[in-house]
C-alpha positions as CSV (number, residue, x, y, z in Angstrom):
1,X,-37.9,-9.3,-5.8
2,X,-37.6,-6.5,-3.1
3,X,-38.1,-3.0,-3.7
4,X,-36.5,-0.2,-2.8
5,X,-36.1,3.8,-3.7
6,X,-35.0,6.9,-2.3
7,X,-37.2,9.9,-1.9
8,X,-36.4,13.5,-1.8
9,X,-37.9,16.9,-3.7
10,X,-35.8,17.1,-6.5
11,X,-33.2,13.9,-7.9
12,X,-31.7,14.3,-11.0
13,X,-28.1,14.0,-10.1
14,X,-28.5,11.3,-7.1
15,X,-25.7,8.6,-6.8
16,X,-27.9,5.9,-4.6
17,X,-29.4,4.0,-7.6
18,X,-26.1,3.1,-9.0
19,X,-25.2,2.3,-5.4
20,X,-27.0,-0.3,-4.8
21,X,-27.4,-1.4,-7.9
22,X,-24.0,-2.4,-7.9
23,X,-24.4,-3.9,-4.5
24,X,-27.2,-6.1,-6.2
25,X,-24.7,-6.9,-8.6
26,X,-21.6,-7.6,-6.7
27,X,-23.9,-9.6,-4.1
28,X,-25.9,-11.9,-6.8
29,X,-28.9,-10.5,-5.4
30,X,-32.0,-9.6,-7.4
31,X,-33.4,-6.4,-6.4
32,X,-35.2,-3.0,-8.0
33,X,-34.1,0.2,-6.7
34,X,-35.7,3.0,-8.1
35,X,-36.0,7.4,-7.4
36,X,-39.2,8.7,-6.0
37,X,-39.7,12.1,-6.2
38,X,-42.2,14.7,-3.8
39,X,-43.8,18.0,-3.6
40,X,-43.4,19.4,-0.1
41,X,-46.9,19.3,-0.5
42,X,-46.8,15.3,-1.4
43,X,-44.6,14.3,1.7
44,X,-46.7,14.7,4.3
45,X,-49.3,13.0,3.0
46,X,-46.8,9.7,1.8
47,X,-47.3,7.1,4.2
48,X,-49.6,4.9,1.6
49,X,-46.2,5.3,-1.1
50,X,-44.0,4.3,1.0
51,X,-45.4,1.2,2.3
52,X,-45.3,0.1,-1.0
53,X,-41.3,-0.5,-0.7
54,X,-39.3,-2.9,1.5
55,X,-37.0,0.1,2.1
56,X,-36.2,3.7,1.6
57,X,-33.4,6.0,1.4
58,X,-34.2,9.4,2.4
59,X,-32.4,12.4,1.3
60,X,-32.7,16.5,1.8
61,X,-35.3,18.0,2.8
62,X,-37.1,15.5,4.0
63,X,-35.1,13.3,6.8
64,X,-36.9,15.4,9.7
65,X,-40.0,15.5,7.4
66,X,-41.0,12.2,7.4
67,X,-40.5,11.1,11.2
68,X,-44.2,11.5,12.2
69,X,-45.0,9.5,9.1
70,X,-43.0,6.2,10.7
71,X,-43.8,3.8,13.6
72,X,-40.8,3.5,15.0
73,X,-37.4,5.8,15.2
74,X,-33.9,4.3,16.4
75,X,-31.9,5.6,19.2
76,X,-29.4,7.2,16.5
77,X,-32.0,8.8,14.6
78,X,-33.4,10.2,17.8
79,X,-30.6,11.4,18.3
80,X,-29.7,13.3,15.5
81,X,-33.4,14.2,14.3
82,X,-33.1,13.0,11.4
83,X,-34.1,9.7,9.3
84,X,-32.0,8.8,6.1
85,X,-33.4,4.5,6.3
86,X,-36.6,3.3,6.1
87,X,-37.3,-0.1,7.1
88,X,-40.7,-2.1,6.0
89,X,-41.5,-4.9,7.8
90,X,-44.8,-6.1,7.5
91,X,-46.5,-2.8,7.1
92,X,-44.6,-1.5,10.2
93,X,-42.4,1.6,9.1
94,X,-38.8,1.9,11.3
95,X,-36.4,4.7,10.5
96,X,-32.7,4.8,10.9
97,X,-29.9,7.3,10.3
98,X,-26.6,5.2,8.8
99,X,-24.8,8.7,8.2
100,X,-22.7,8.2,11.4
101,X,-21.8,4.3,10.6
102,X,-20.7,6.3,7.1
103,X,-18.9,8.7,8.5
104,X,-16.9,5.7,11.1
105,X,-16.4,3.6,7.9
106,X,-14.7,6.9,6.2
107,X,-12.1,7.0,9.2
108,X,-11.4,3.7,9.8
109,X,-10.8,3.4,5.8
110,X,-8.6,6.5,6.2
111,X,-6.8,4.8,9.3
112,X,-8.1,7.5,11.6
113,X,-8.7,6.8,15.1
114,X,-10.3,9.5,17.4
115,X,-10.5,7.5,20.2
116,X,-9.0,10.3,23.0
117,X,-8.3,12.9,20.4
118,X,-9.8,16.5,19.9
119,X,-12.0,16.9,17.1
120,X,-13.6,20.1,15.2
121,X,-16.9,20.1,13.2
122,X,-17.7,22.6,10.9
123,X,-21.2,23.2,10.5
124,X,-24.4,22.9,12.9
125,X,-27.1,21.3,10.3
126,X,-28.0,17.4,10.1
127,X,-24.5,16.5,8.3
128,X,-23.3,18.0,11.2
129,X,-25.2,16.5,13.7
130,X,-24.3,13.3,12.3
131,X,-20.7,13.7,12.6
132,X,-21.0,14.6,16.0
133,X,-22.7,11.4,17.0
134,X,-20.8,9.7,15.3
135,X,-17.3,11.1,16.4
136,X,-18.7,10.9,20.2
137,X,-19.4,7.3,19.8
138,X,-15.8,6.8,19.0
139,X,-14.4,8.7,22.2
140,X,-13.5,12.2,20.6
141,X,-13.6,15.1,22.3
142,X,-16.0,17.0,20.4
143,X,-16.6,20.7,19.7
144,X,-18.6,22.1,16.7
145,X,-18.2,25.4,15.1
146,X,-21.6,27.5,14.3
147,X,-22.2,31.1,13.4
148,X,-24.2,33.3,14.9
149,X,-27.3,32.9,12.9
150,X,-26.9,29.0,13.2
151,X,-29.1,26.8,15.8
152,X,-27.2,26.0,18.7
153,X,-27.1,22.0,19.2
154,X,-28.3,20.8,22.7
155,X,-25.4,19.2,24.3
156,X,-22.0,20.1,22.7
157,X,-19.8,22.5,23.1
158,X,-19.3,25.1,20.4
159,X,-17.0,28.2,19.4
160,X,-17.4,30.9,16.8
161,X,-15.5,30.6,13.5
162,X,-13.3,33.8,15.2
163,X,-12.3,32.0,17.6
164,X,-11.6,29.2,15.4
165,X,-9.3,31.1,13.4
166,X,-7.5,33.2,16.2
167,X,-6.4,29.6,18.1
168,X,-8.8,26.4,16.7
169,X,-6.2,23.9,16.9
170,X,-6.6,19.6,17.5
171,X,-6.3,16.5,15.7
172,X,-9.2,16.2,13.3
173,X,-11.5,18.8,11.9
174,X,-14.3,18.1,10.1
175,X,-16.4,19.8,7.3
176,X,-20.2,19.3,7.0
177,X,-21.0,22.5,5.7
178,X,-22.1,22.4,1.8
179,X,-19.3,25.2,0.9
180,X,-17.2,23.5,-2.0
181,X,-19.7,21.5,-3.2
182,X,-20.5,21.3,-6.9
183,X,-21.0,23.7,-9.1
184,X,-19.7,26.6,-6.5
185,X,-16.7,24.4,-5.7
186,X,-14.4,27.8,-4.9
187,X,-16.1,27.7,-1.4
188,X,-14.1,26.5,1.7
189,X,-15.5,27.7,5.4
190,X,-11.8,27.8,6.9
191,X,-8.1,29.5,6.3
192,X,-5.1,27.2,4.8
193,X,-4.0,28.6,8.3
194,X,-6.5,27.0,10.4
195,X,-6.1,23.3,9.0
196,X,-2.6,23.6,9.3
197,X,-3.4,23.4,13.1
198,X,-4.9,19.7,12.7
199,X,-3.2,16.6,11.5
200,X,-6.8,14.9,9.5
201,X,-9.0,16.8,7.8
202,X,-12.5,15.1,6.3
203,X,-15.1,16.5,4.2
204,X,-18.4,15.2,4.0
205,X,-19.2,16.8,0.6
206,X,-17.9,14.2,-2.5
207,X,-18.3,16.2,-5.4
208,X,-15.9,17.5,-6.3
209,X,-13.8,14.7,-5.2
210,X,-10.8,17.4,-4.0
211,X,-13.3,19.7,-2.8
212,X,-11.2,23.2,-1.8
213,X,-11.5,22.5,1.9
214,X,-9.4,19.0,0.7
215,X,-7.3,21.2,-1.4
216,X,-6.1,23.6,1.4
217,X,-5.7,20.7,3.7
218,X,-3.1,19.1,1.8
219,X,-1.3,21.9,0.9
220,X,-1.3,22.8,4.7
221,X,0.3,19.0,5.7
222,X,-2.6,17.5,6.8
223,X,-3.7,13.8,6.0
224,X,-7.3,14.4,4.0
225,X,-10.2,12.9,2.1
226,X,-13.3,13.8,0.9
227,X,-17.2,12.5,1.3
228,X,-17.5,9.8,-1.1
229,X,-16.2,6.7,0.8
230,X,-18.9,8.1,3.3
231,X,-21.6,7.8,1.1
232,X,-21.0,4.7,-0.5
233,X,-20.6,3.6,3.6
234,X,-24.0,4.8,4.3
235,X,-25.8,3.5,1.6
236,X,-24.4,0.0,2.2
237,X,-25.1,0.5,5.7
238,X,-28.8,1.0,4.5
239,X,-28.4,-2.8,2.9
240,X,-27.9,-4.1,6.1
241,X,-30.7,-2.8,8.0
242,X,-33.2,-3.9,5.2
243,X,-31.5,-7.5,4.7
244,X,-30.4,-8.3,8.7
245,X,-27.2,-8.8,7.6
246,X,-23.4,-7.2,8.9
247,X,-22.4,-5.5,5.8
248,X,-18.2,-6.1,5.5
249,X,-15.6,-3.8,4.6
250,X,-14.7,-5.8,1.2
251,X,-18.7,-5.0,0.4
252,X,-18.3,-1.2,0.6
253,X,-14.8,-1.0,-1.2
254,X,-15.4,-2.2,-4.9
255,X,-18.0,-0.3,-5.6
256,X,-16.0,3.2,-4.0
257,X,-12.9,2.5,-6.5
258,X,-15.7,2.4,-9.2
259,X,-17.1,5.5,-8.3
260,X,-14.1,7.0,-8.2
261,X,-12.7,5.6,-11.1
262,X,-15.8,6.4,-13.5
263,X,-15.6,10.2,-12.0
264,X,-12.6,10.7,-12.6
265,X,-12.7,9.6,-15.9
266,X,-15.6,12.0,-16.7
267,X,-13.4,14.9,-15.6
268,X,-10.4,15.1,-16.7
269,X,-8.9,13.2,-13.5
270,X,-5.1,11.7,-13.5
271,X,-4.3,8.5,-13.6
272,X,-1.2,7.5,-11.2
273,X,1.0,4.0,-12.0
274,X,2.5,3.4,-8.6
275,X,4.7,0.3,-7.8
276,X,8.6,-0.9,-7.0
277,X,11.5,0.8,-9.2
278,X,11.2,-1.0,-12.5
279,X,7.6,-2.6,-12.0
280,X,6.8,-1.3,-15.7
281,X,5.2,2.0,-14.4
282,X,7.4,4.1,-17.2
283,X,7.0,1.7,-20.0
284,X,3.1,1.0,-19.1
285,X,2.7,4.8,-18.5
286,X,4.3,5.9,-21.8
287,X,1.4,3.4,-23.7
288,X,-1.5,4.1,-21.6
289,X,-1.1,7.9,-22.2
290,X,-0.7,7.4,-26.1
291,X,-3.2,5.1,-26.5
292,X,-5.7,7.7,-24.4
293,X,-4.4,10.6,-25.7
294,X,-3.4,12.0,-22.7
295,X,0.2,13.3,-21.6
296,X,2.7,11.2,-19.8
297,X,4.6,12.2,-16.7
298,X,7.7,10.9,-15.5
299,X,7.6,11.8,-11.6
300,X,11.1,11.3,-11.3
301,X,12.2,13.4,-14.0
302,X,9.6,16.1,-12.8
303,X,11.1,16.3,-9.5
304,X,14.6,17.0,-11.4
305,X,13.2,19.7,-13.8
306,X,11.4,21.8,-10.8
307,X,14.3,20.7,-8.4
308,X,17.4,21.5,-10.6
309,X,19.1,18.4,-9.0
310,X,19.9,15.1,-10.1
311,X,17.9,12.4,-7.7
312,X,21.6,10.8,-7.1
313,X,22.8,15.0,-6.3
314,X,19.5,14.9,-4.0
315,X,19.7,11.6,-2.1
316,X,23.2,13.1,-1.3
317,X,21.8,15.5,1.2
318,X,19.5,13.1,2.4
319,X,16.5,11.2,1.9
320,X,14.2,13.3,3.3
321,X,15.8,16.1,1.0
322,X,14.5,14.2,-2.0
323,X,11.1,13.0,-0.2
324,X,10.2,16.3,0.5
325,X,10.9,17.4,-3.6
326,X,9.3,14.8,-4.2
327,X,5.8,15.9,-2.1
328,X,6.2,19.4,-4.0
329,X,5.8,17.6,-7.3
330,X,3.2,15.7,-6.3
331,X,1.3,18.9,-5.0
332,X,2.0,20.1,-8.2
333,X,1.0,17.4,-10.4
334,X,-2.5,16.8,-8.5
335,X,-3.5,20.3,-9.6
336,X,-3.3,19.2,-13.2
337,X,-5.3,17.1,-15.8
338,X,-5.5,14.6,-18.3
339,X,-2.2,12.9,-17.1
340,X,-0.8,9.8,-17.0
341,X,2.0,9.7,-14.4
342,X,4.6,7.2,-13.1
343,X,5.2,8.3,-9.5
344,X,8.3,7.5,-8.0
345,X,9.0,3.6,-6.4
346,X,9.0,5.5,-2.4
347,X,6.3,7.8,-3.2
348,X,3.7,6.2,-1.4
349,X,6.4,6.1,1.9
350,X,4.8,9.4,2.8
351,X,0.8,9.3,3.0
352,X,0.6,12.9,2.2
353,X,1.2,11.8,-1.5
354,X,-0.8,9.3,-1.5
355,X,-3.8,11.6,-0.3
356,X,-2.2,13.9,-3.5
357,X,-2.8,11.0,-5.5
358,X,-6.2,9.2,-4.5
359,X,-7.6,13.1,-4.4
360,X,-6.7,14.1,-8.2
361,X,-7.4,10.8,-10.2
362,X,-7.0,6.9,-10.1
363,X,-4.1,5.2,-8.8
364,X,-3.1,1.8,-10.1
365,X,-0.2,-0.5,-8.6
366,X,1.4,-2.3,-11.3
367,X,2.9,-5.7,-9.5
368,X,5.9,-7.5,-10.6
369,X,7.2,-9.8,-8.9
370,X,10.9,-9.0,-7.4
371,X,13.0,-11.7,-8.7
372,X,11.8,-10.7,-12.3
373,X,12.9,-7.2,-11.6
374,X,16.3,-8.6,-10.3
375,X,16.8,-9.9,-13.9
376,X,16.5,-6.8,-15.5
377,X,17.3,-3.7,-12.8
378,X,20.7,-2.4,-12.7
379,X,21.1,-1.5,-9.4
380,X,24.3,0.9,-9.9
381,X,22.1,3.3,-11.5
382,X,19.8,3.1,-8.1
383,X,21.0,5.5,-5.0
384,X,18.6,2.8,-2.7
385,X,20.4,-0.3,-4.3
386,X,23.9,0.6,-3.8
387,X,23.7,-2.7,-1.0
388,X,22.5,-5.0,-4.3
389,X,19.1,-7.0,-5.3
390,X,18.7,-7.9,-1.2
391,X,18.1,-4.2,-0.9
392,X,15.3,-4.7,-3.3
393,X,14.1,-7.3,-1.7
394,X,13.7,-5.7,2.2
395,X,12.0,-2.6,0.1
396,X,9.5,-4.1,-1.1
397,X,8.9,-6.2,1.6
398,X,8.4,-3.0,3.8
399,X,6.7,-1.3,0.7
400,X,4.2,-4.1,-0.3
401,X,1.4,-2.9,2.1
402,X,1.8,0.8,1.2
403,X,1.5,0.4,-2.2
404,X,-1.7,-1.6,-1.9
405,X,-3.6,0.3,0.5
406,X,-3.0,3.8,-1.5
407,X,-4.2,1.9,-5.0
408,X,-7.7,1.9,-5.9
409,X,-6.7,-1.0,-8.3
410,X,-4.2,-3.6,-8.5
411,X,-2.9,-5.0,-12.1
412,X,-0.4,-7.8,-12.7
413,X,2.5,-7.5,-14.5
414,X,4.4,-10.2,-14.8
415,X,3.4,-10.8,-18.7
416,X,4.3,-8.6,-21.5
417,X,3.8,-4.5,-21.8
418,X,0.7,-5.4,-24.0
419,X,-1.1,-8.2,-21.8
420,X,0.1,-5.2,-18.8
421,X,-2.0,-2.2,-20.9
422,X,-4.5,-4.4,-21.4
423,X,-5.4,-5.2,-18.1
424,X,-5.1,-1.4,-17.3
425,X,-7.7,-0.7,-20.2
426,X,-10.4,-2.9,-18.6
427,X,-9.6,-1.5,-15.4
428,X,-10.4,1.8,-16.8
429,X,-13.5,1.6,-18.7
């Protein structure tokens, strides 16, 4: 059985054993992965401890610390001066850096592509450094933002946070400073303002999981997402150094909705039922809540009471007039806690709700198939269905997709309500 552990001063709140754990788990493999903590004092005189695992995770303060102590450095950790992996093979210590393949993972997960596109980092530590590689791999045009007392970074370009505030503007902007992260989450380095300028905004901090940075970003427009996805990415991406093996996108996913979905249930997080017009969200939702005591939300007749329109009165001026109530609710809804909601069947048409969604609890897509809803639906009541059931059809033919990639979990419901709950419960726990 291999052995592996991550090091660092003090780890009583670190994530990584549960990790890859779970990784063991979902991969059949067995493996022991343990936390090793050291004095400052201890570190530099580790090399005998850590030869004594097939691999190491390294966290704060020790990734520039324990460099000397290794054989052999990649060209990424070079680069960024810092070592998060350590490699034993055979006695022979190598260290890597897997924060930028994290970081990459978090994007393309996110649909984000840089490639060509102006990007802003906030920050000029090792997160930040990190990010930089990484988003200069991908063909971004890079600048970083630092303060006066902050190091300068040999080789890109920087401007002040005045500047940033008086004209910053670009596609993406990045935060790798630790301002929001738990327990002084109130923290955010940048104006509602600023981000309003970009279209993507990333945090690398992951707890809280809408960090205030995330918060301002979505209420400024902007498609955003917090740290955890990158975490979970980078610890994988240790797994594959240690076992020689391309670690895939279906590894890395399972045990993120998992990590979501167990922090979320420890604090107070909402859980969204997302799916076609008369999927069971309403029904499922109304049982869910009662049998978790929590308090149900009808999205649809929440847009109405903070709209003072009927959704027929609404679609009358226009999709996008209801679309955009609808967003307002949402915004509104993912500031709350302890619900249960039933969003609306074209919510996840806009991915600014979706990002509302994923960033203030769990979202499930309840899936029924079409021709049972057919049965049951009537589609006079339905301003998208005035054309018949071959509307419904060629909606959620062009919906299908959305709803999946905006759920964290997918539950069948083409039983009864009860066998439907039920499957939802053991999602949950």
């Amino acid at each position: 059985m291999n052995r592996y552990c991550v090091i660092g001063e003090k780890l009583p709140h670190t994530m990584s054993p549960q990790i890859h754990s779970m990784f063991f788990e979902s991969m059949g493999i067995k493996g022991e992965y343990g936390v090793r903590e050291f004095s400052r004092e201890e570190i530099l005189d580790a090399r005998a401890e850590l030869e004594k695992y097939d691999g190491v995770n390294v966290t704060v303060p020790y990734k520039q610390t324990v460099m000397p102590l290794l054989d052999e450095i990649s060209k990424e950790a070079e680069h960024i001066g810092a070592v998060n992996t350590i490699k034993n093979t055979g006695g022979r210590l190598a260290g890597y850096n897997t924060d930028p393949y994290g970081f990459s993972a978090m994007l393309a997960k996110n649909g984000v592509d840089v490639k060509g596109k102006s990007a802003v980092v906030l920050g000029s530590g090792g997160a930040a450094k990190s990010v930089l590689y990484a988003l200069t791999s991908m063909g971004a045009d890079v600048k970083y933002v630092r303060r006066d007392v902050d190091e300068e970074l040999e080789g890109y370009e920087y401007i002040t946070y005045p500047k940033l505030e008086q004209s910053g503007s670009g596609y993406i902007i990045v935060n790798t400073t630790p301002l929001g992260m738990y327990p002084k989450v109130e923290g955010c380095a940048v104006s509602e303002e600023v981000l309003s300028r970009f279209e993507v905004a990333a945090d690398v901090v992951y707890n809280p999981i809408m960090t205030e940075f995330v918060r301002r970003a979505l209420n400024a427009g902007c498609h955003a997402f917090s740290g955890l996805y990158m975490l979970v990415a980078q610890g994988i991406g240790s797994q594959s150094i240690w076992r020689n093996e391309e670690i895939q996108t279906q590894d890395i996913d399972p045990i993120y909705n998992a990590l979501l979905r167990d922090y979320f249930m420890q604090n107070g997080g909402n859980i969204y039922l997302t799916g076609i017009m008369s999927c069971g969200k309403s029904t499922l939702g109304k049982m869910l809540a009662e049998s978790m005591g929590k308090k149900f939300v009808d999205a649809d007749e929440y847009i109405v009471e903070i709209a003072g329109e009927s959704i027929p009165d609404m679609f009358a001026k226009g999709e996008e007039y209801f679309r955009e109530r609808e967003t307002q609710a949402m915004k509104q809804l993912a500031q709350m806690r302890d619900l249960v909601v039933a969003a609306g069947g074209g919510a996840v048409t806009r991915r600014i709700n979706c990002d509302l969604m994923r960033s203030s609890g769990v979202v499930v897509y309840i899936n029924r198939s079409v021709e049972s809803i057919i049965k049951d639906v009537d589609c006079s009541q339905r301003p998208l269905l005035a054309e018949g059931a071959e509307k419904l059809r060629s909606i959620f033919a062009a919906r299908k997709s959305m709803y999946e990639g905006c759920a964290h979990f997918i539950v069948d419901n083409n039983g009864t309500a009860e066998q439907g709950l039920k499957k939802i419960a053991e999602i949950l726990q």
